[in-house]
N, C-alpha and C positions, 0 to 999 in steps of 0.2 A: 518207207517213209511216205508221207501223205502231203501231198499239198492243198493245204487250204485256203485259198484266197491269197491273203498275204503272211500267211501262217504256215510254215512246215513243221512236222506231227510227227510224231512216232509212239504205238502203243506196247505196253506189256502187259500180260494176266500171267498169273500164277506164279509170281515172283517173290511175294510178302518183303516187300522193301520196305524201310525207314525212310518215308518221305522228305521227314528233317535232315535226317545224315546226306540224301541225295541232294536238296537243296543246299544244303553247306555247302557238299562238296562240288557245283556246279557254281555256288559263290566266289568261291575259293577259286573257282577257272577263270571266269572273268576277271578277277581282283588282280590274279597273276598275270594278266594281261592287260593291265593297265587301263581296265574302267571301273567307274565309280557304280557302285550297286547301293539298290533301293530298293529292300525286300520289304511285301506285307503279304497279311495273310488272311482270307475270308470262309467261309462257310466252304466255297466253292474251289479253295487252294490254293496255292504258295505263287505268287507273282514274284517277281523280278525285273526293274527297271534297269539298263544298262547306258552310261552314260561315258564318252568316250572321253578319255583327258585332255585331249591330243586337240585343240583349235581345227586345224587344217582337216580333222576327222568330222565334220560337223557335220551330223545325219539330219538336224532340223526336226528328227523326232530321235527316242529314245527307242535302243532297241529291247523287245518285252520278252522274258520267257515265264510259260507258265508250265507249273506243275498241278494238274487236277486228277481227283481220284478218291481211290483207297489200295493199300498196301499189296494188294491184288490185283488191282487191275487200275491202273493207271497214266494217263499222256504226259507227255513234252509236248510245250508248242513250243517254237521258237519266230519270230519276228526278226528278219536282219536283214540278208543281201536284199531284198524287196527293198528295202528305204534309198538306197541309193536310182533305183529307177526314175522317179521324176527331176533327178539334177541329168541322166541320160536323154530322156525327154526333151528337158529344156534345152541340154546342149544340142540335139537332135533338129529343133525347130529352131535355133537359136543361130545355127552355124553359118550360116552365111552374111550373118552378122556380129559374125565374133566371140559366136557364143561355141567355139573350138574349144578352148578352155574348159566350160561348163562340161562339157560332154567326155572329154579325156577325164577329168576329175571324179565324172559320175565311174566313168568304167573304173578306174584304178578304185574305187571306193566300194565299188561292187566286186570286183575282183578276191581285194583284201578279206572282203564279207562273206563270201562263200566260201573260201580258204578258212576263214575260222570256222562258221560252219561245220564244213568237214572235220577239222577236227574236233569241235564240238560234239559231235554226234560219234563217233568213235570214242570220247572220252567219257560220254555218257553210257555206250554200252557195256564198257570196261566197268564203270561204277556200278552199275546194276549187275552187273556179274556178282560182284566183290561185295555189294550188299545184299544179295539175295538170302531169302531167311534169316534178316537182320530183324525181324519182327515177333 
């Protein structure tokens, strides 16, 4: 896995996967876990907006996944426990002013986010197993 910026990555070649089927079924992961998905699709690949249902989960931005490629050689990016860093932050410069709150919320919120994550990225390579030569 790669990190990029506020992007963690992971590639495959020689896999000849069903781009569509893998984005379903990475839809279908989210969906079961209670966020709201906002798929499109461009020249350059299958995005993914994710959007938490849950109030008290409020990232202030949406979390992105993108699938870019072709059937052969193609990324995951995924955008997530990143977004909770600047409520970390803020409780960080915050605390001595009461901003304890902020900063416990940031972690538990980043906690949650990497935990899915993981599993995220586990359930992805199971998919790509299961779809490989689905092309």
């Amino acid at each position: 896995m790669v990190h990029g910026g506020y992007w963690m990555q992971r590639r495959w070649t020689g896999k000849s996967v069903d781009l569509d089927s893998l984005c379903e079924c990475v839809d279908d992961f989210f969906t079961n876990r209670k966020f709201l998905t906002e798929k499109s699709e461009s020249s350059g690949g299958r995005t993914l907006l994710l959007h938490s249902r849950h109030a008290t989960r409020k990232l202030g931005e949406s979390i992105s996944l993108r699938i870019t490629g072709n059937p052969d050689d193609f990324i995951v990016d995924l955008k997530a426990s990143e977004l909770a860093a600047h409520t970390v932050r803020a409780g960080l410069l915050t605390k001595s002013l009461g901003g304890g709150y902020f900063l416990l919320r940031g972690l538990k919120l980043q906690e949650e986010l990497e935990k899915m994550e993981k599993e995220f990225w586990i359930f992805v390579e199971d998919k790509v197993a299961q779809l490989a030569r689905s092309v």
